[in-house]
Biopython code that builds the backbone (N, CA, C, O; Angstrom):
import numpy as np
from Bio.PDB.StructureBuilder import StructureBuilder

atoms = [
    (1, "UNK", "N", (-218.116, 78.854, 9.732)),
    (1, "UNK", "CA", (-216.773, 79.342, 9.912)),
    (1, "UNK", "C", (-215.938, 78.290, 10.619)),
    (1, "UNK", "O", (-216.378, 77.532, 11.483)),
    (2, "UNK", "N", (-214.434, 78.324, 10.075)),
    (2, "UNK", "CA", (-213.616, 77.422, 10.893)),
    (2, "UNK", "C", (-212.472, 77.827, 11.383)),
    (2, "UNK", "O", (-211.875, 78.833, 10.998)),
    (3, "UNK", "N", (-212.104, 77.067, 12.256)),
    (3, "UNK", "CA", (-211.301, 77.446, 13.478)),
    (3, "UNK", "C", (-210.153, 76.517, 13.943)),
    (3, "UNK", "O", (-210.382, 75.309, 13.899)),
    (4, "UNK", "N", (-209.427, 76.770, 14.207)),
    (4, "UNK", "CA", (-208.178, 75.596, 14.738)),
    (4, "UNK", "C", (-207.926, 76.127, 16.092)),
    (4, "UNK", "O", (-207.482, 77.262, 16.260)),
    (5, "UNK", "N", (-208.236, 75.226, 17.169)),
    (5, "UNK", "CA", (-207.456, 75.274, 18.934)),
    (5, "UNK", "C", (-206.711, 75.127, 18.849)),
    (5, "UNK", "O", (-206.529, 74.433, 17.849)),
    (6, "UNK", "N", (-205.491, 75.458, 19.559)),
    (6, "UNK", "CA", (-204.640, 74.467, 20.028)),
    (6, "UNK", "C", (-204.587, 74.827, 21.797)),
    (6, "UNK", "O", (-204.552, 75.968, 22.259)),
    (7, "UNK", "N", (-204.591, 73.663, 22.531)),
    (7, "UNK", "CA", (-204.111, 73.521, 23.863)),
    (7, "UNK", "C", (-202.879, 73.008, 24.321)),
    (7, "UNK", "O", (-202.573, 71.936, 23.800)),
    (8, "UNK", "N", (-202.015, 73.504, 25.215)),
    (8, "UNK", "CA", (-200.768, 73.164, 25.262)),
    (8, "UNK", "C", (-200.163, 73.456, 26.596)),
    (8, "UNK", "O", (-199.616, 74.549, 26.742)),
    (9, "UNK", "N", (-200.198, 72.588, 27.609)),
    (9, "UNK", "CA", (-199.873, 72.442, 29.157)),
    (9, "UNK", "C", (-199.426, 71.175, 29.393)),
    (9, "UNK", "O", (-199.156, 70.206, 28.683)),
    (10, "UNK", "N", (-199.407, 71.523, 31.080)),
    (10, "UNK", "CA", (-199.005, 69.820, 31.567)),
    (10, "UNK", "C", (-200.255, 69.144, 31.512)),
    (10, "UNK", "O", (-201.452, 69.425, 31.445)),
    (11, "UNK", "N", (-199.519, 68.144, 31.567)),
    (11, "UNK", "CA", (-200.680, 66.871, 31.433)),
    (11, "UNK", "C", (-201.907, 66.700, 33.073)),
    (11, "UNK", "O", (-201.499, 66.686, 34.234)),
    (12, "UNK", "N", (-202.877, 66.632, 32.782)),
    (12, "UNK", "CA", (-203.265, 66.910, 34.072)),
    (12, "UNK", "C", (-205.125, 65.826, 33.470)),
    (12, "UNK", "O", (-205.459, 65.860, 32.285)),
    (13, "UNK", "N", (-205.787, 65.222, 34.279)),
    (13, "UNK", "CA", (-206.624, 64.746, 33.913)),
    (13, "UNK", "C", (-207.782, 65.616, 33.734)),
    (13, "UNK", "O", (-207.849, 66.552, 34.531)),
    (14, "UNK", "N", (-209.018, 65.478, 32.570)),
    (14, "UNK", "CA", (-210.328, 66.512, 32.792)),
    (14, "UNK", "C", (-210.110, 67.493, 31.530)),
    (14, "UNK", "O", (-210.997, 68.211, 31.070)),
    (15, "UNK", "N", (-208.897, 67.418, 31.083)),
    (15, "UNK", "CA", (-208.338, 68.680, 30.119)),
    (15, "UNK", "C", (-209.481, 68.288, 28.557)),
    (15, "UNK", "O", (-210.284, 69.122, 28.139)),
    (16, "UNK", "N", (-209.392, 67.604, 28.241)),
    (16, "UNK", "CA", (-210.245, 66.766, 26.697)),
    (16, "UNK", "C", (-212.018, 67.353, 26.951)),
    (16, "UNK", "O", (-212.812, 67.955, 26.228)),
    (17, "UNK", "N", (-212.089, 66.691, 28.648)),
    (17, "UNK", "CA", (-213.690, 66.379, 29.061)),
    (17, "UNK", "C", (-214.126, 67.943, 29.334)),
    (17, "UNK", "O", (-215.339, 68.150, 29.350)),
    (18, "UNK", "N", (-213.292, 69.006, 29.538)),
    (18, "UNK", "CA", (-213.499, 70.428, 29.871)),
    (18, "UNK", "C", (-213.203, 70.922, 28.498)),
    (18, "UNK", "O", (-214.052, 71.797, 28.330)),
    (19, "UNK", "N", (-212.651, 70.868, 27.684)),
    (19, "UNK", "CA", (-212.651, 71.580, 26.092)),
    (19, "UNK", "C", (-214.111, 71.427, 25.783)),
    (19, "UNK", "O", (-215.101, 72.158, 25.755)),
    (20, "UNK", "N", (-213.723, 69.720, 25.487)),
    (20, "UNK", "CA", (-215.110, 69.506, 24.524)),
    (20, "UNK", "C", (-216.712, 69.702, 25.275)),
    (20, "UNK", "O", (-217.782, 69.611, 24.673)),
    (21, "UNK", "N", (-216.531, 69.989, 26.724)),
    (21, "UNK", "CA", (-217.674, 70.272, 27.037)),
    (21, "UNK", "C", (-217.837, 72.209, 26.660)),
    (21, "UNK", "O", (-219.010, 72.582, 26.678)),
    (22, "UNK", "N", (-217.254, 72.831, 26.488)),
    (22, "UNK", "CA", (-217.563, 73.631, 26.603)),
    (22, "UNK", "C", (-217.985, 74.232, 25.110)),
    (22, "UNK", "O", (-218.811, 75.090, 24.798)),
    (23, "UNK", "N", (-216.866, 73.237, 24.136)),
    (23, "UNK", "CA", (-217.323, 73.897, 22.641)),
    (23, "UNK", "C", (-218.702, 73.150, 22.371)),
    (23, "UNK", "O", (-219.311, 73.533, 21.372)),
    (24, "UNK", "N", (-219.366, 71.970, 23.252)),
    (24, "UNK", "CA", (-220.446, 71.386, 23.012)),
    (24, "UNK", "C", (-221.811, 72.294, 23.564)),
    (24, "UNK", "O", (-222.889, 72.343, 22.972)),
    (25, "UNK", "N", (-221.495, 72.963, 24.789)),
    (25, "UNK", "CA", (-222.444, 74.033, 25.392)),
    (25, "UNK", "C", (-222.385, 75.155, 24.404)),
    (25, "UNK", "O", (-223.379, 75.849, 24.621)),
    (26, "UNK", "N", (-221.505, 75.787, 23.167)),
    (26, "UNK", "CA", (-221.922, 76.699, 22.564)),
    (26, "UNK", "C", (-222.346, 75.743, 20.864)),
    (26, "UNK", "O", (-222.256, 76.314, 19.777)),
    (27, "UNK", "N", (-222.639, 74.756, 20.964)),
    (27, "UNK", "CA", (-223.085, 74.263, 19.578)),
    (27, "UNK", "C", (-221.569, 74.141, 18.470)),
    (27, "UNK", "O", (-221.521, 73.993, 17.249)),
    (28, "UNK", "N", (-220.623, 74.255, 19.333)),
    (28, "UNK", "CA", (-219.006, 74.534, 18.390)),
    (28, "UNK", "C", (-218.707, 72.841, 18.081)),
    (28, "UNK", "O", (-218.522, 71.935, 18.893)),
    (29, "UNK", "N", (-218.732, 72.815, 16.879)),
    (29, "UNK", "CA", (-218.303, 70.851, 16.610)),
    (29, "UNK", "C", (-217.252, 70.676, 16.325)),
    (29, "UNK", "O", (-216.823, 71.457, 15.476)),
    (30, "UNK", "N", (-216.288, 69.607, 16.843)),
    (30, "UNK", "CA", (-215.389, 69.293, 16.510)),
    (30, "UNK", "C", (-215.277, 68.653, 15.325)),
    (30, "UNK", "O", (-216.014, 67.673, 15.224)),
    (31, "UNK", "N", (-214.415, 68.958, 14.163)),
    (31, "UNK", "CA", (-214.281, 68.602, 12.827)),
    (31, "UNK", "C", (-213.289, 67.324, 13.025)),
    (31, "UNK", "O", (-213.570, 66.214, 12.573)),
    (32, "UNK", "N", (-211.960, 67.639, 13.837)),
    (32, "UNK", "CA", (-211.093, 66.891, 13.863)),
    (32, "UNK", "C", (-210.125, 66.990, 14.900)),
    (32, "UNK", "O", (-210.029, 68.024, 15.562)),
    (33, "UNK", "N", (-209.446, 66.065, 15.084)),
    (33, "UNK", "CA", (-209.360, 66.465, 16.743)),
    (33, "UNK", "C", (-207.442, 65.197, 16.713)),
    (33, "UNK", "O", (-207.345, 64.037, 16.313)),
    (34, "UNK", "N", (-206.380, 66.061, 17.266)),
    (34, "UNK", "CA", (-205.386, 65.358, 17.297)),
    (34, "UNK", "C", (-204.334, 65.942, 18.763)),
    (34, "UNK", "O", (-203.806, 67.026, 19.011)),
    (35, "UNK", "N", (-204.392, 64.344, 19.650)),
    (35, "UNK", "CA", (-203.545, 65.160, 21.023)),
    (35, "UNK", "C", (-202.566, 64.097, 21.484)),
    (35, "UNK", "O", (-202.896, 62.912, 21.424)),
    (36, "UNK", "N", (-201.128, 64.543, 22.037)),
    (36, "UNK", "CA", (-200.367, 63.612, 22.265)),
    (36, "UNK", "C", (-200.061, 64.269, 23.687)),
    (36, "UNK", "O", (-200.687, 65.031, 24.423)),
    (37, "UNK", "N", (-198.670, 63.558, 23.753)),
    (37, "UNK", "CA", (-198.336, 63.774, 25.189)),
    (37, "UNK", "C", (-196.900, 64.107, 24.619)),
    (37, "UNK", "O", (-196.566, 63.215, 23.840)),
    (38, "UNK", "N", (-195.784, 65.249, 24.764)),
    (38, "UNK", "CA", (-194.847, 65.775, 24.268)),
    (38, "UNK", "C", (-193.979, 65.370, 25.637)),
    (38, "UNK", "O", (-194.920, 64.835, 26.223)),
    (39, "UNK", "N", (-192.922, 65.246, 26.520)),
    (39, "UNK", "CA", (-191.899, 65.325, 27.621)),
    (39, "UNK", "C", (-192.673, 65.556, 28.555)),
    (39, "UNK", "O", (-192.244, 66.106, 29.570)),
    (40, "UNK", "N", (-193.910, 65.216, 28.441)),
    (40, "UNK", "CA", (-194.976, 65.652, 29.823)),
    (40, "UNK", "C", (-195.528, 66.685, 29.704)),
    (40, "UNK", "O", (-195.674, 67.368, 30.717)),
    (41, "UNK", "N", (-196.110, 67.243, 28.217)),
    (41, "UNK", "CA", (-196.579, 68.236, 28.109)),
    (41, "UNK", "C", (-197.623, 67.725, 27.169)),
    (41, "UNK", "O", (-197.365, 67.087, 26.148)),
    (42, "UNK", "N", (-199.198, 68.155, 27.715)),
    (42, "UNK", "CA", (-200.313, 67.697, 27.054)),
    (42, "UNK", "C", (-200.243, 69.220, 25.532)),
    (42, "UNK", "O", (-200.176, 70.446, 25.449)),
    (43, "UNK", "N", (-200.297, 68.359, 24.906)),
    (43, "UNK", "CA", (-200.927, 69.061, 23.265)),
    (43, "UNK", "C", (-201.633, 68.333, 22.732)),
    (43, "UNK", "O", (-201.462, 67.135, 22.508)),
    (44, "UNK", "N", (-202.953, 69.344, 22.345)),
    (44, "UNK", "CA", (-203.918, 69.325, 21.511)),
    (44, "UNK", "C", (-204.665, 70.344, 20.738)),
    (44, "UNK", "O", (-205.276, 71.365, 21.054)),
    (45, "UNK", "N", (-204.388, 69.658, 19.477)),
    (45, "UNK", "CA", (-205.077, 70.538, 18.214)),
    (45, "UNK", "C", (-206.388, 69.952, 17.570)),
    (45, "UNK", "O", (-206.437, 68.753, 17.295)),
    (46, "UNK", "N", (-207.529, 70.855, 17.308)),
    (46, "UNK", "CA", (-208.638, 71.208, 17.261)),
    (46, "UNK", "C", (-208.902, 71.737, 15.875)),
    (46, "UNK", "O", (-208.356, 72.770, 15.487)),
    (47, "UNK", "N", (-210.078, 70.751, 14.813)),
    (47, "UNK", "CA", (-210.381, 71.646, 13.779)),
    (47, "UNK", "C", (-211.687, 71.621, 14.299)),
    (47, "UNK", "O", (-212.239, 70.556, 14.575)),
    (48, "UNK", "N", (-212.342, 72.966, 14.489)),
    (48, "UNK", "CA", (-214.114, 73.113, 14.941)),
    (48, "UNK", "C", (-214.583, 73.963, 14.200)),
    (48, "UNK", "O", (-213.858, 74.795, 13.656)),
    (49, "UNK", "N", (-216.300, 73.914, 13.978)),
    (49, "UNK", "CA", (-216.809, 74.471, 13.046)),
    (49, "UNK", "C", (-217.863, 74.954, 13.888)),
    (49, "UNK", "O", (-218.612, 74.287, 14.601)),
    (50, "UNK", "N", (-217.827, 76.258, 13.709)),
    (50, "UNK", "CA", (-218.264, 77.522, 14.425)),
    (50, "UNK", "C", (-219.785, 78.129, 13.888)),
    (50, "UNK", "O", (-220.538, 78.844, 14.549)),
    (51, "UNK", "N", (-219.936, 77.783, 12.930)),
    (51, "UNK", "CA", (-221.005, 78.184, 12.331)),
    (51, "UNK", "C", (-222.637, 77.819, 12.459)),
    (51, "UNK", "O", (-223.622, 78.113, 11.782)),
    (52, "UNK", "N", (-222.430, 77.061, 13.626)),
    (52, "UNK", "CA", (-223.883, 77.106, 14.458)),
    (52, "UNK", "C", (-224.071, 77.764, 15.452)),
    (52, "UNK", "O", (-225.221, 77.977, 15.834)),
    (53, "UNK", "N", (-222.913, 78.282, 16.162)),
    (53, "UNK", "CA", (-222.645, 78.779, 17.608)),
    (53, "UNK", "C", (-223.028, 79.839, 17.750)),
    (53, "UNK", "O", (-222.948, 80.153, 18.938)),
    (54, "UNK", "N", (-223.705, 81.144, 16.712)),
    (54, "UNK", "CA", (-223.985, 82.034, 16.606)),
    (54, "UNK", "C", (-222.920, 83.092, 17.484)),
    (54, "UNK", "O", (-223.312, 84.223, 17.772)),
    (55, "UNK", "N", (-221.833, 82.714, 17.796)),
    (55, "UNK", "CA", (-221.266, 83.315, 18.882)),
    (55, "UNK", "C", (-219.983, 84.228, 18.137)),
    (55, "UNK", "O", (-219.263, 83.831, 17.221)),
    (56, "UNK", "N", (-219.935, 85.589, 18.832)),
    (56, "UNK", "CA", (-218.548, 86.279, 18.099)),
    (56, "UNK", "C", (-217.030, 85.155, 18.731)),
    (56, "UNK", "O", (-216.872, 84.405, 19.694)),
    (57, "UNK", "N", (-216.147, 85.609, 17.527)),
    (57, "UNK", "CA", (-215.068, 84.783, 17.469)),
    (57, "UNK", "C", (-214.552, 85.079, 18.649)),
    (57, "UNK", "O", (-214.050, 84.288, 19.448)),
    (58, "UNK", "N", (-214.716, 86.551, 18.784)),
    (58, "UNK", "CA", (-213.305, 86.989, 19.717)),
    (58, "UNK", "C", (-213.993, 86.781, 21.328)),
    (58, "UNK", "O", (-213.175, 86.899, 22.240)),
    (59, "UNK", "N", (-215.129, 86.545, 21.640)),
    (59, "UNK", "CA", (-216.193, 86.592, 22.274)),
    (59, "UNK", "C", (-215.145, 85.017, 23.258)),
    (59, "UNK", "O", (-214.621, 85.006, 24.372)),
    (60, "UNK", "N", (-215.260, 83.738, 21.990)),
    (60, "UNK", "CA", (-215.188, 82.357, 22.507)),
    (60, "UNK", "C", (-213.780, 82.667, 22.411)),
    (60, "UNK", "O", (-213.153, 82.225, 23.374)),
    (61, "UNK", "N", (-213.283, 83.107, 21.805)),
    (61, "UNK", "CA", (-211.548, 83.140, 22.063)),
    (61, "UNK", "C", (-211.259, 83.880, 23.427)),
    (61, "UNK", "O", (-210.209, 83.497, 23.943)),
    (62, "UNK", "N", (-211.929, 84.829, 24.119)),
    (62, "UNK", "CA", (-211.544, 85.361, 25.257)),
    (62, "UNK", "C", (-211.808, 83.895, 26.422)),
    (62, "UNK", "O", (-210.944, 83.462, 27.184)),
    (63, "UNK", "N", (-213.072, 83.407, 26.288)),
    (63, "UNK", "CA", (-213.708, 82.151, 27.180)),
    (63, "UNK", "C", (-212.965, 80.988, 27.195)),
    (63, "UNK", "O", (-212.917, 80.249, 28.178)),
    (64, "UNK", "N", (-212.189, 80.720, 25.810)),
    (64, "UNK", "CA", (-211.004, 79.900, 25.887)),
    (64, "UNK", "C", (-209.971, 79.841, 26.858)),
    (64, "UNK", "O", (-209.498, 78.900, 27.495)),
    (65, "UNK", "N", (-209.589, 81.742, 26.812)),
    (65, "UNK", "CA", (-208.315, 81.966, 27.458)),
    (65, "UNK", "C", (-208.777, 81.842, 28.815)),
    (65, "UNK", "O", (-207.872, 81.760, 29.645)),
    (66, "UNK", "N", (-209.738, 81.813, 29.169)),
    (66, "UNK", "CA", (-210.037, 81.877, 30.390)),
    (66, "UNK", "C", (-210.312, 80.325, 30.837)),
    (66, "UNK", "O", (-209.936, 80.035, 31.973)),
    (67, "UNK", "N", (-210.819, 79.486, 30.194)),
    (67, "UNK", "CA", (-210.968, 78.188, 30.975)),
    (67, "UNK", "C", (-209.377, 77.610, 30.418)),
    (67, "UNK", "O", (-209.180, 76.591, 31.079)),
    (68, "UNK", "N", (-208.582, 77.762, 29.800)),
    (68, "UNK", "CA", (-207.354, 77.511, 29.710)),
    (68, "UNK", "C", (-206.303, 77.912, 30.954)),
    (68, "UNK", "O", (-205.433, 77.130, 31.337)),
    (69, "UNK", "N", (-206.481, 79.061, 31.451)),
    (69, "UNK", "CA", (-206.212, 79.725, 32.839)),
    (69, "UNK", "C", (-206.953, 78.815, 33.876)),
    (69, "UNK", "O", (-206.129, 78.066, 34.402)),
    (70, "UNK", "N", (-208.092, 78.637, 34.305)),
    (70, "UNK", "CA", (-208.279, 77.245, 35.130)),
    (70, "UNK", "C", (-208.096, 76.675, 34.981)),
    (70, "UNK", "O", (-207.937, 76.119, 36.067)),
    (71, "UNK", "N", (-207.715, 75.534, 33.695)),
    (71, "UNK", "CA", (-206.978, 74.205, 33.572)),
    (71, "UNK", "C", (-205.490, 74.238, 34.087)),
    (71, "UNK", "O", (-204.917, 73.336, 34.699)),
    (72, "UNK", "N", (-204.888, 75.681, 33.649)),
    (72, "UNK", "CA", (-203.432, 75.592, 33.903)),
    (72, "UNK", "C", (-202.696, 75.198, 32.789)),
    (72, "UNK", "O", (-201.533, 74.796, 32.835)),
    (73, "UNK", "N", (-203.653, 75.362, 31.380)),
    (73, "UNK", "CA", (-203.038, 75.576, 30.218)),
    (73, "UNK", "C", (-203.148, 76.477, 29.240)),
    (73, "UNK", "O", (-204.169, 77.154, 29.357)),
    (74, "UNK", "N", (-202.354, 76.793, 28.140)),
    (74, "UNK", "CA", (-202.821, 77.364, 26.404)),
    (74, "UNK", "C", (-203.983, 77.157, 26.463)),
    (74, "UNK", "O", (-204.243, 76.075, 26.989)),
    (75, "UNK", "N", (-204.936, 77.810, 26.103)),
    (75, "UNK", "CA", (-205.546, 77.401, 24.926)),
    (75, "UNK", "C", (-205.972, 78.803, 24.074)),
    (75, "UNK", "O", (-206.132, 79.912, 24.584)),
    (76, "UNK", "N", (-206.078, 78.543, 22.995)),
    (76, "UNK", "CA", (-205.820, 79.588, 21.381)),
    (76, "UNK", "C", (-206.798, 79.404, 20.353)),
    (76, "UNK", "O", (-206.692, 78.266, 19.896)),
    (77, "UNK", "N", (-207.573, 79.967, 19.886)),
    (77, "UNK", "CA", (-208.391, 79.872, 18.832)),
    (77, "UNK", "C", (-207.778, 80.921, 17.482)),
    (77, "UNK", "O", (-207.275, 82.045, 17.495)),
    (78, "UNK", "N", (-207.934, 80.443, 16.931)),
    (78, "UNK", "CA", (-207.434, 81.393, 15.080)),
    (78, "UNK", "C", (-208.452, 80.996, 14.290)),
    (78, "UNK", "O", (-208.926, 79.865, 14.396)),
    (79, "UNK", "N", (-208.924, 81.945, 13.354)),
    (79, "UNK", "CA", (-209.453, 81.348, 11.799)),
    (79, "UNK", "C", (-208.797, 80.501, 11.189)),
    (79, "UNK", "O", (-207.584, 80.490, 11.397)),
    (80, "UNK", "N", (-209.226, 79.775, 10.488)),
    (80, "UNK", "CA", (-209.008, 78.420, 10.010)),
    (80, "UNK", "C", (-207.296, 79.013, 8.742)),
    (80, "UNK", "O", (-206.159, 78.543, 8.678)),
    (81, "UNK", "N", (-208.010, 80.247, 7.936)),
    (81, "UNK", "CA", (-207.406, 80.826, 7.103)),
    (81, "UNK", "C", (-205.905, 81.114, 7.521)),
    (81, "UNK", "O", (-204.878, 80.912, 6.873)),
    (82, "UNK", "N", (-206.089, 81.701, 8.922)),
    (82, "UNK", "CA", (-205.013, 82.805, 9.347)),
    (82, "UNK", "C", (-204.092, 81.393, 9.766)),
    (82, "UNK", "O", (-202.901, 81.537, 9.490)),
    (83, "UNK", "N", (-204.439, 80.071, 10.377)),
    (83, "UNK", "CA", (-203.550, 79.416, 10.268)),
    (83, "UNK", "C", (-202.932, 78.709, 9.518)),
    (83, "UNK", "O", (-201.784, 78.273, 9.606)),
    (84, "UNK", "N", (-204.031, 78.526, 8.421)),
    (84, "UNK", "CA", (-203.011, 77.601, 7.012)),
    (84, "UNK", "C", (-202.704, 79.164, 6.428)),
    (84, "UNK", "O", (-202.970, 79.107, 5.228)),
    (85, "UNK", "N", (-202.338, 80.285, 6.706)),
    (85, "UNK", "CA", (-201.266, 81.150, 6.015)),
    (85, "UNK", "C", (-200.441, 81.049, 6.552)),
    (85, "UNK", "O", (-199.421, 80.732, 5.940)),
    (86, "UNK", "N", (-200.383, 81.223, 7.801)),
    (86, "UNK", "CA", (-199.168, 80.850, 9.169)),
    (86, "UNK", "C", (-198.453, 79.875, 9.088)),
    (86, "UNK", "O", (-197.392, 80.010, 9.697)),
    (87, "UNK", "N", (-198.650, 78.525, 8.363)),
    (87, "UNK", "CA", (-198.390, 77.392, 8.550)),
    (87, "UNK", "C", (-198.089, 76.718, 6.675)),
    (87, "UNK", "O", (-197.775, 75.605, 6.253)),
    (88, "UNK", "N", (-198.354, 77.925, 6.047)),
    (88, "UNK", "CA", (-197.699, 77.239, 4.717)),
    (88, "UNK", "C", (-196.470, 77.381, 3.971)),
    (88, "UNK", "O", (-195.974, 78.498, 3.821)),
    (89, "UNK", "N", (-196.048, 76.558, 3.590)),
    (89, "UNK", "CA", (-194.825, 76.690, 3.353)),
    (89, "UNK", "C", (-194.468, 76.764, 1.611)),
    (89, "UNK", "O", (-193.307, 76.893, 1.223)),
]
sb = StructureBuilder()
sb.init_structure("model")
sb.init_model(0)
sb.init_chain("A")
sb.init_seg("    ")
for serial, (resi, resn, name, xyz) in enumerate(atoms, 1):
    if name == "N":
        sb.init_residue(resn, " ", resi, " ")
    sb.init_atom(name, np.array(xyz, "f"), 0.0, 1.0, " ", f" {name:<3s}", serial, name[0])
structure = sb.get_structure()
């Protein structure tokens, strides 16, 4: 199964090294991975593939919101689907 993050706060150091450690502790791989720096606002989007992680979606989407809340940013998980419907034009 696939999935798109997105993270979206201030810029603050640890933010990259705390994602990817955590989708690495549930077996979640990063497919593709794109982050800039907006007016001083860290964004980053996430294609990961879920399908080793044995883990419910809504399960790692709550754990998101929550280490996103200690960083002091977004962070959002969707099905891969629900965002290229969201996002097509």
């Amino acid at each position: 199964m696939n999935a798109i993050i997105t993270v979206v706060g201030a810029d603050k150091v640890g933010i990259i090294a705390r994602v990817s450690a955590f989708l690495a502790e549930r077996n979640i791989n990063i497919e593709d991975i794109s982050q800039t720096i907006l007016s001083g606002n860290f964004v980053m989007m996430m294609a990961v593939d879920l399908s080793k992680s044995g883990g419910d979606l809504e399960a790692v989407k709550a754990e998101l919101s929550a280490l996103g809340a200690s960083l002091g940013v977004s962070i959002s998980l969707m099905h891969e689907k629900v965002f290229q419907a969201m996002h097509r034009i």
